[in-house]
PQR file with spaces between the fields and no chain letter, atoms N, CA, C, O and H, PARSE charges and radii, in Angstrom:
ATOM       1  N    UNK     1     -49.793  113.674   69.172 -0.4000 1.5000
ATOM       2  CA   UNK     1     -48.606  114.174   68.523 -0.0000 2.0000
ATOM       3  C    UNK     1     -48.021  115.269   69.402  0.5500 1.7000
ATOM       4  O    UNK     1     -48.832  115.955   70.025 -0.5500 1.4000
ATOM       5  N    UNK     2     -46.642  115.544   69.545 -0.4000 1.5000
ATOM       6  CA   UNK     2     -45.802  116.635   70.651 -0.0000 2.0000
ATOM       7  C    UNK     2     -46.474  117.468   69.756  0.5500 1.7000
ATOM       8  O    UNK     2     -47.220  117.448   68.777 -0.5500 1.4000
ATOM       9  H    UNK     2     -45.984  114.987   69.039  0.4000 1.0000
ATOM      10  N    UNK     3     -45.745  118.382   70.700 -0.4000 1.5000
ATOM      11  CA   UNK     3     -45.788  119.994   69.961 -0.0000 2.0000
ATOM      12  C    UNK     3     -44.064  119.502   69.644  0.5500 1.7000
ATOM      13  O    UNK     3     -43.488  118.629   70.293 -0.5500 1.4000
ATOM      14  H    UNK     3     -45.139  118.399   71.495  0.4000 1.0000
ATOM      15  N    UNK     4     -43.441  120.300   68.490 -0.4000 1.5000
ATOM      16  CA   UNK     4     -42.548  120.691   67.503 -0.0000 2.0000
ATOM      17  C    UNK     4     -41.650  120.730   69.121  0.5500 1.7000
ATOM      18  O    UNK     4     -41.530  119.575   69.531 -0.5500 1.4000
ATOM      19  H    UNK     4     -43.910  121.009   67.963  0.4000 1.0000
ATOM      20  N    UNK     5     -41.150  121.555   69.885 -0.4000 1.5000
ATOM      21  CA   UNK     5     -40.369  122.150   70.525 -0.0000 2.0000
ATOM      22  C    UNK     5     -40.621  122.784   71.607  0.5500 1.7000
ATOM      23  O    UNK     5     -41.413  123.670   71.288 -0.5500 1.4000
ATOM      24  H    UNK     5     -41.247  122.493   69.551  0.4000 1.0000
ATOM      25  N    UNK     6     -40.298  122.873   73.248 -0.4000 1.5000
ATOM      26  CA   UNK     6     -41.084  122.830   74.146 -0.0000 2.0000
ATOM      27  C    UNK     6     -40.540  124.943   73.962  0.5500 1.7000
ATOM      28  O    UNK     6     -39.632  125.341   73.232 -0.5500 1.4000
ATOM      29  H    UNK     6     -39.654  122.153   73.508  0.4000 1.0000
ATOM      30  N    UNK     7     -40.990  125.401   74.413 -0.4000 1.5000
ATOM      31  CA   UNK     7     -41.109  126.854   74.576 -0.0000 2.0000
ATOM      32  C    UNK     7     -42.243  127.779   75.071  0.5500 1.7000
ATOM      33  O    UNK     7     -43.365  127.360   74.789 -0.5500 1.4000
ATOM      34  H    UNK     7     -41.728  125.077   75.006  0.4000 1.0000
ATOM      35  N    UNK     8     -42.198  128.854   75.694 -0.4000 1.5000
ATOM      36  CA   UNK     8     -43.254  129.592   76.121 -0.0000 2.0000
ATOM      37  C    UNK     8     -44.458  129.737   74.981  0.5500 1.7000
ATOM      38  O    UNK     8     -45.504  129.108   74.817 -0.5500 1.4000
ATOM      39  H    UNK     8     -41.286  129.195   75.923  0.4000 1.0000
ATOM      40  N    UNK     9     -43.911  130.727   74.341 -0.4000 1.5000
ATOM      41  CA   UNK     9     -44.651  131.067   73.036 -0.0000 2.0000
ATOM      42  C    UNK     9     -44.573  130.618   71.914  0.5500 1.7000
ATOM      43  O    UNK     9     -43.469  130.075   71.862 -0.5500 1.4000
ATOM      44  H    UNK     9     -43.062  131.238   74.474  0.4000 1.0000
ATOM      45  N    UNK    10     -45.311  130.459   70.527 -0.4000 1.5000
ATOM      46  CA   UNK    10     -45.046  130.120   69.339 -0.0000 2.0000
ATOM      47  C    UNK    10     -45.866  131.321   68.229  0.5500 1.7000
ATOM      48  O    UNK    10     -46.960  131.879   68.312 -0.5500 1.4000
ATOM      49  H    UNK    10     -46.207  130.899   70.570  0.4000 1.0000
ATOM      50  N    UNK    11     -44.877  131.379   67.310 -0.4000 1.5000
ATOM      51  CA   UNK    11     -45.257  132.471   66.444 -0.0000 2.0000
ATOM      52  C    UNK    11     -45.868  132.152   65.316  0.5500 1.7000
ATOM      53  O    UNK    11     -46.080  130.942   65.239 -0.5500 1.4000
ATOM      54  H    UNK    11     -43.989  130.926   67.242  0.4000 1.0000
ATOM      55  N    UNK    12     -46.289  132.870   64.269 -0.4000 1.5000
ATOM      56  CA   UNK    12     -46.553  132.010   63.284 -0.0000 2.0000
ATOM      57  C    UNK    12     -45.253  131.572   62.136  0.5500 1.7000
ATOM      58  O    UNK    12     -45.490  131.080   61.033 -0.5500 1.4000
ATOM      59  H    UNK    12     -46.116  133.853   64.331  0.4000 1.0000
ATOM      60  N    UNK    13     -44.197  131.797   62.535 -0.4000 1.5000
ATOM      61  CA   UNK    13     -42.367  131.713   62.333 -0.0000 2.0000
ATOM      62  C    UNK    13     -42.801  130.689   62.545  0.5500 1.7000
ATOM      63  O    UNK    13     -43.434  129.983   61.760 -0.5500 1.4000
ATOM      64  H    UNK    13     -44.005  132.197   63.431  0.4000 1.0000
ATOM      65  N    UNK    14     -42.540  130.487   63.558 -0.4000 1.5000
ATOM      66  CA   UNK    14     -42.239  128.493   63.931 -0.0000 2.0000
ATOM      67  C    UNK    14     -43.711  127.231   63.225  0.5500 1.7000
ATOM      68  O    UNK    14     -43.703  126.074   62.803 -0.5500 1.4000
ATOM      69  H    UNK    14     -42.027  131.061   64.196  0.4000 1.0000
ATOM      70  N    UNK    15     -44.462  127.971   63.371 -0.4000 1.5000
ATOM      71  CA   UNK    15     -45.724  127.446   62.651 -0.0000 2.0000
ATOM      72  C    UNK    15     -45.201  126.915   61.359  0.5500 1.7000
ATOM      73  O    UNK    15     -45.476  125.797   60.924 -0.5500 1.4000
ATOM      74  H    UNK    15     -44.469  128.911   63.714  0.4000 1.0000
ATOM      75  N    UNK    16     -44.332  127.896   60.701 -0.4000 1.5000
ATOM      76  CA   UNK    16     -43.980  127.637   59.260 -0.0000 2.0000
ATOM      77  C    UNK    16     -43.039  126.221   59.240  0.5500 1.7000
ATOM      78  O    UNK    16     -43.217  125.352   58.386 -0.5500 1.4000
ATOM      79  H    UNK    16     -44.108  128.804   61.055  0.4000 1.0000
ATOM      80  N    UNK    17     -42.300  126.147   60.009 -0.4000 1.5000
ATOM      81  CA   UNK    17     -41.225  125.234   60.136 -0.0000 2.0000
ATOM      82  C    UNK    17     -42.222  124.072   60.632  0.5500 1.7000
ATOM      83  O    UNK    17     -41.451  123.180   60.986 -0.5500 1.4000
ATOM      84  H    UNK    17     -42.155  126.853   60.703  0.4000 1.0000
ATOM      85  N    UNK    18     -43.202  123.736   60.786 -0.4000 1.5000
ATOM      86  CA   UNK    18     -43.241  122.451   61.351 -0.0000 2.0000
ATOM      87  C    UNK    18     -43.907  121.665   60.372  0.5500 1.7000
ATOM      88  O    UNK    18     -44.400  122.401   59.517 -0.5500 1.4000
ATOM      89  H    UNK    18     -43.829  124.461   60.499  0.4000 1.0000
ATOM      90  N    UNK    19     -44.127  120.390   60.147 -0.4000 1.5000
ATOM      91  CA   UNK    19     -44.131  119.553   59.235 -0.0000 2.0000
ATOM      92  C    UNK    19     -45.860  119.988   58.711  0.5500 1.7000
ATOM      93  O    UNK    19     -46.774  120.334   59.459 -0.5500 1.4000
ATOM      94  H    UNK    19     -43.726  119.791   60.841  0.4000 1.0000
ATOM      95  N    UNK    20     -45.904  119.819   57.109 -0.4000 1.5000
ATOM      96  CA   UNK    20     -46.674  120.111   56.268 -0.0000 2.0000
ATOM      97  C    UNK    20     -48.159  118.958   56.648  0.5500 1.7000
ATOM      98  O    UNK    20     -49.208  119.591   56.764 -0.5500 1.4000
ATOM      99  H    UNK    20     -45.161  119.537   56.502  0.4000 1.0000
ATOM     100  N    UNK    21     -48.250  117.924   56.772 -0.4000 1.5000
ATOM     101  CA   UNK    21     -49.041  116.438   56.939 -0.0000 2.0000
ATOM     102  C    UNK    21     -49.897  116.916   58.192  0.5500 1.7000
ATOM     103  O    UNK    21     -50.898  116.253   58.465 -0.5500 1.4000
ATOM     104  H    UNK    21     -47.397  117.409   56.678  0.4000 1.0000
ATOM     105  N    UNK    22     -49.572  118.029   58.980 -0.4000 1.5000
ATOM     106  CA   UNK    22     -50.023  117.646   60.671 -0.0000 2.0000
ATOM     107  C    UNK    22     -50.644  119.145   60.169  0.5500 1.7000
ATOM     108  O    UNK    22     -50.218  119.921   59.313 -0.5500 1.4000
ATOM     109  H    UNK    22     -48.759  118.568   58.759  0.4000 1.0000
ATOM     110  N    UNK    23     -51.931  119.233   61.136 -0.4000 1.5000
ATOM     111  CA   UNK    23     -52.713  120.369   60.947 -0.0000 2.0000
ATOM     112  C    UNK    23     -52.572  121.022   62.205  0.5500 1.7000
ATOM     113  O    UNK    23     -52.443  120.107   63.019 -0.5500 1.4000
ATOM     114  H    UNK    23     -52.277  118.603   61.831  0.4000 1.0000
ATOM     115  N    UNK    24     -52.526  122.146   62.819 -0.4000 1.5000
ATOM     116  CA   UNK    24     -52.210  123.167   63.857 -0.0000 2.0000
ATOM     117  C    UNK    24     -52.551  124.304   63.560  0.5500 1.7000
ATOM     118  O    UNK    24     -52.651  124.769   62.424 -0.5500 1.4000
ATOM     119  H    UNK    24     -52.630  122.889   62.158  0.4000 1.0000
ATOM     120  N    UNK    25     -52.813  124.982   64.877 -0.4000 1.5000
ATOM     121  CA   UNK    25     -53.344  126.331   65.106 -0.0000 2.0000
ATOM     122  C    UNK    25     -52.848  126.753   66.315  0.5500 1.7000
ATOM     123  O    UNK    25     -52.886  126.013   67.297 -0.5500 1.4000
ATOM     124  H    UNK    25     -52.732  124.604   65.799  0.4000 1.0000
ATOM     125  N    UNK    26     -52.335  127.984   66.357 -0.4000 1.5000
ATOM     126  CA   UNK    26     -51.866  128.807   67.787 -0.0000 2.0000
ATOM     127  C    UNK    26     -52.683  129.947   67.759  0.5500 1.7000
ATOM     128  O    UNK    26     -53.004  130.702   66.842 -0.5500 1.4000
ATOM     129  H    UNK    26     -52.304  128.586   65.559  0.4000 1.0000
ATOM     130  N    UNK    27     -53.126  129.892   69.715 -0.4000 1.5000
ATOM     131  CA   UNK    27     -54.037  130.725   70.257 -0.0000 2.0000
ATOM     132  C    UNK    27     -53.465  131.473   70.891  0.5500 1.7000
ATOM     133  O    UNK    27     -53.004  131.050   71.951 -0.5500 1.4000
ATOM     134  H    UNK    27     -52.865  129.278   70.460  0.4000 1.0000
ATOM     135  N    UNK    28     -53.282  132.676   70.581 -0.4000 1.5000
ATOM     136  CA   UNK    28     -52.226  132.970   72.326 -0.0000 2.0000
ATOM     137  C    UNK    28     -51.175  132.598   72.319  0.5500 1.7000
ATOM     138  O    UNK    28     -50.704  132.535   73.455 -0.5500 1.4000
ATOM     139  H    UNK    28     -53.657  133.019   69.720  0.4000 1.0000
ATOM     140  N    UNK    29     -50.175  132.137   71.131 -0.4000 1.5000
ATOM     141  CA   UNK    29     -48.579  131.647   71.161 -0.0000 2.0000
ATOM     142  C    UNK    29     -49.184  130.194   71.859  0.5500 1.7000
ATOM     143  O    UNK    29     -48.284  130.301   72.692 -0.5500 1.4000
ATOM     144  H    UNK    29     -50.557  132.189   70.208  0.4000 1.0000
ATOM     145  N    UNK    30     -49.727  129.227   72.178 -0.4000 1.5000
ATOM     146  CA   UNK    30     -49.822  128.019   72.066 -0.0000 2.0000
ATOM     147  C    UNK    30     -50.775  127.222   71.332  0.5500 1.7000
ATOM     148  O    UNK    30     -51.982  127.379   71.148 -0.5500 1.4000
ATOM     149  H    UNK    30     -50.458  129.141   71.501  0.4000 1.0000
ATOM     150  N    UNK    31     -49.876  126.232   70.911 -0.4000 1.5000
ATOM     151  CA   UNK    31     -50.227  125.305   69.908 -0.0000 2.0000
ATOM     152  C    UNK    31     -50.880  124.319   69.950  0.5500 1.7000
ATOM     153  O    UNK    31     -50.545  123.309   70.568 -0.5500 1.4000
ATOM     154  H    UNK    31     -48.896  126.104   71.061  0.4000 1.0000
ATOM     155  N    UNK    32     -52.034  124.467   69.225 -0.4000 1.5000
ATOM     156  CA   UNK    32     -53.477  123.148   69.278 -0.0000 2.0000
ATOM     157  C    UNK    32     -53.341  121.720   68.425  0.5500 1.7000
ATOM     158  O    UNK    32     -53.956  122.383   67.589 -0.5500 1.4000
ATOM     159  H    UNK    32     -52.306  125.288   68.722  0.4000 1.0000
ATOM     160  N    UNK    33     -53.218  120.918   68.051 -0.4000 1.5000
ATOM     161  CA   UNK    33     -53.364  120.373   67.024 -0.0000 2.0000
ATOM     162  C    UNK    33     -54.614  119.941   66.752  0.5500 1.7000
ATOM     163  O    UNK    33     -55.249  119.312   67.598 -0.5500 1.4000
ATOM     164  H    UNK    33     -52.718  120.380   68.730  0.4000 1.0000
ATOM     165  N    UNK    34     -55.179  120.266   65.382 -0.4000 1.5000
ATOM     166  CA   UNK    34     -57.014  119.712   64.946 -0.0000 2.0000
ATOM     167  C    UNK    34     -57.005  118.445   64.714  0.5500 1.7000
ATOM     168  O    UNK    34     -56.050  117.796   64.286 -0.5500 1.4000
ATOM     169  H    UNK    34     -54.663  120.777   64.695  0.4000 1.0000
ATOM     170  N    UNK    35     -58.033  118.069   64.980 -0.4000 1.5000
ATOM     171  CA   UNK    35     -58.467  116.894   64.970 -0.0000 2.0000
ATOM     172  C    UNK    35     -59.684  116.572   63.731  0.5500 1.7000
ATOM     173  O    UNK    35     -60.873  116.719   64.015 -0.5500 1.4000
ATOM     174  H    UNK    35     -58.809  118.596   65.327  0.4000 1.0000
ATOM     175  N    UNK    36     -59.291  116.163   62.470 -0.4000 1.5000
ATOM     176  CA   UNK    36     -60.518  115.802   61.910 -0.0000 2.0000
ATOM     177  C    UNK    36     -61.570  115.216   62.434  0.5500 1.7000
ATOM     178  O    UNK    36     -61.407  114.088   62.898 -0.5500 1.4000
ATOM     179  H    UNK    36     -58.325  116.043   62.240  0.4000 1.0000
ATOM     180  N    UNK    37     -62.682  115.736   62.478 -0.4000 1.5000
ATOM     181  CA   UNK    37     -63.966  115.029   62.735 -0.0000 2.0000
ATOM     182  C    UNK    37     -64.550  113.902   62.214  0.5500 1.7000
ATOM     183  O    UNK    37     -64.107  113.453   61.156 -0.5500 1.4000
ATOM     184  H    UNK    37     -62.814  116.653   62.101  0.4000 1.0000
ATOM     185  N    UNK    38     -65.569  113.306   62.835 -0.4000 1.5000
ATOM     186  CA   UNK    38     -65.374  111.675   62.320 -0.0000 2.0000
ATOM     187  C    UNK    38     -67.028  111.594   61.314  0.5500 1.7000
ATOM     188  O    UNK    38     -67.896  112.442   61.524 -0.5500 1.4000
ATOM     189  H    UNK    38     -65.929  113.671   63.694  0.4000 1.0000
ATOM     190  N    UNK    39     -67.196  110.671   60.456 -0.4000 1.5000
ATOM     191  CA   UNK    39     -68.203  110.917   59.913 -0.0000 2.0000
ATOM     192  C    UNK    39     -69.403  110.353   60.450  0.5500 1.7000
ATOM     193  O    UNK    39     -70.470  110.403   59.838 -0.5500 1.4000
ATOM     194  H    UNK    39     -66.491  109.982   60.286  0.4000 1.0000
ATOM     195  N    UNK    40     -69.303  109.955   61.285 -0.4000 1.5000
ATOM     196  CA   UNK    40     -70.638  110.326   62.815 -0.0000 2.0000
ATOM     197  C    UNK    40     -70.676  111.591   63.007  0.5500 1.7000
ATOM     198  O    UNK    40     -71.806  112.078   63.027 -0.5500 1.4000
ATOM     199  H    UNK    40     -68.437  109.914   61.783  0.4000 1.0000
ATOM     200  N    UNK    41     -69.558  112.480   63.196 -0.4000 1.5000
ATOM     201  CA   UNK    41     -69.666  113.355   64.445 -0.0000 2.0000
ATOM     202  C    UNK    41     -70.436  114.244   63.078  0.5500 1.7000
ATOM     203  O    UNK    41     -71.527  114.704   63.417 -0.5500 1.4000
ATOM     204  H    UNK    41     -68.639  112.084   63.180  0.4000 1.0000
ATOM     205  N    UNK    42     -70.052  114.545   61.644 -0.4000 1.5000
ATOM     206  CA   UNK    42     -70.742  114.802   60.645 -0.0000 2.0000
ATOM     207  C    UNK    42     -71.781  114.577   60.136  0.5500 1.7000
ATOM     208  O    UNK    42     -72.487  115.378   59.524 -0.5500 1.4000
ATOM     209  H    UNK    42     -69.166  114.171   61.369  0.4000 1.0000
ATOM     210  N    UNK    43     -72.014  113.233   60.383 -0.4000 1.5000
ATOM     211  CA   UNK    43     -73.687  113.104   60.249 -0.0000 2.0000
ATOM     212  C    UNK    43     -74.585  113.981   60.845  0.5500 1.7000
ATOM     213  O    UNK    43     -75.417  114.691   60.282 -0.5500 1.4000
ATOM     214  H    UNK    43     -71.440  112.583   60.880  0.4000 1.0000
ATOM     215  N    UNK    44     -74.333  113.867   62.103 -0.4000 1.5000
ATOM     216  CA   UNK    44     -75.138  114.320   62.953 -0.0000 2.0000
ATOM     217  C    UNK    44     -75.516  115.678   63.280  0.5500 1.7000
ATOM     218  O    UNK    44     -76.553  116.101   63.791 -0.5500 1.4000
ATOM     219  H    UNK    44     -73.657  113.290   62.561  0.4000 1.0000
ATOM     220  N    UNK    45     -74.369  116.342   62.846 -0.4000 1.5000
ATOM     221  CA   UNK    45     -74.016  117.231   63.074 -0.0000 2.0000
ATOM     222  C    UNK    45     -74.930  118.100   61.599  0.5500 1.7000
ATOM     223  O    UNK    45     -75.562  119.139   61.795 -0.5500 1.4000
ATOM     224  H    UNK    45     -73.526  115.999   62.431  0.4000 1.0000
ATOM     225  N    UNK    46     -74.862  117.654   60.645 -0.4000 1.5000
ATOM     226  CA   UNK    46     -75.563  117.725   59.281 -0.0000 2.0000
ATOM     227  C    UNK    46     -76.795  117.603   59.459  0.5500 1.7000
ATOM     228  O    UNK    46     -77.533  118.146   58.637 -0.5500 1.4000
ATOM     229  H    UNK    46     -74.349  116.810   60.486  0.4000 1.0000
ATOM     230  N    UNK    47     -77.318  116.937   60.457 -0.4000 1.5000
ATOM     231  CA   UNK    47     -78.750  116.208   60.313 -0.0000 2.0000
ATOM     232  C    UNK    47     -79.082  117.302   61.504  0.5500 1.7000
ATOM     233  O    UNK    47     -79.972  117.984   60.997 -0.5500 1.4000
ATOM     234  H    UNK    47     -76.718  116.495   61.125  0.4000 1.0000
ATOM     235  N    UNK    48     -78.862  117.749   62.640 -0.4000 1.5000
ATOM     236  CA   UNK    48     -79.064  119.263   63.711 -0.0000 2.0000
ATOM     237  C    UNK    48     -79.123  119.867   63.027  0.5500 1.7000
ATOM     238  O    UNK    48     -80.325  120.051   62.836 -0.5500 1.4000
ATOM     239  H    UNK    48     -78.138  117.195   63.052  0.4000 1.0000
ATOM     240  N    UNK    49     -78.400  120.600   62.184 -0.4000 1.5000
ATOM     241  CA   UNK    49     -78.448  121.955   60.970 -0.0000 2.0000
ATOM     242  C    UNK    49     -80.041  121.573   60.310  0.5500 1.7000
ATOM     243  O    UNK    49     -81.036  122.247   60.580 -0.5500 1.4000
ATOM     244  H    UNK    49     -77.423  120.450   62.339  0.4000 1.0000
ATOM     245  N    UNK    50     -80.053  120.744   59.687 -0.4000 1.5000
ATOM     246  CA   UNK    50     -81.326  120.368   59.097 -0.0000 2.0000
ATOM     247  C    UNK    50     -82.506  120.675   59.502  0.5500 1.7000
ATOM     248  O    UNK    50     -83.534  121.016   58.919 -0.5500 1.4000
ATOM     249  H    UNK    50     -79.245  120.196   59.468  0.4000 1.0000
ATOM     250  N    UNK    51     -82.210  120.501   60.632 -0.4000 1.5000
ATOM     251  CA   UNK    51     -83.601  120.748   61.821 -0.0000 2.0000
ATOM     252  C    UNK    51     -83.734  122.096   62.216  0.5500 1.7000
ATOM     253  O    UNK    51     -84.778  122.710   61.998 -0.5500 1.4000
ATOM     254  H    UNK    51     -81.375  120.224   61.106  0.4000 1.0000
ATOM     255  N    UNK    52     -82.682  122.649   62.826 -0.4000 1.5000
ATOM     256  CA   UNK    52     -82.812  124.160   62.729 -0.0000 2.0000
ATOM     257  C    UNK    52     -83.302  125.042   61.884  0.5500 1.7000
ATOM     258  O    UNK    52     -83.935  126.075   62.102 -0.5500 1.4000
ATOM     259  H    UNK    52     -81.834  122.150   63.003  0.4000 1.0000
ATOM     260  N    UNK    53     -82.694  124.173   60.137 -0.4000 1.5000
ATOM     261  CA   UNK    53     -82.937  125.316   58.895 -0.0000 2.0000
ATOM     262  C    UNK    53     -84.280  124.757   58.664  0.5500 1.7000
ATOM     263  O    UNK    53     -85.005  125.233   57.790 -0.5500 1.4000
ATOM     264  H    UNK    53     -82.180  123.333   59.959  0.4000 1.0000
């Protein structure tokens, strides 16, 4: 997915304006988009914790 609008920085202003459905985060005035994790990457990831605790 683009980013919203090409520009140096992004604020959390423009954050507001961009569509509700798409998940994002800005580090430093640039913009990440998240990626849900998959329920492998959760399994497993559930089942390491397990082992540790």
């Amino acid at each position: 997915m683009p980013i919203p609008e090409s520009k140096d920085k992004y604020t959390y202003a423009d954050y507001l304006t961009w569509p509700e459905g798409e998940r994002w985060e800005i580090i430093d005035g640039v913009p990440y988009m998240q990626a849900a994790s998959s329920w492998q990457y959760q399994a497993i990831s559930g089942n390491t914790f397990g082992q540790f605790y």
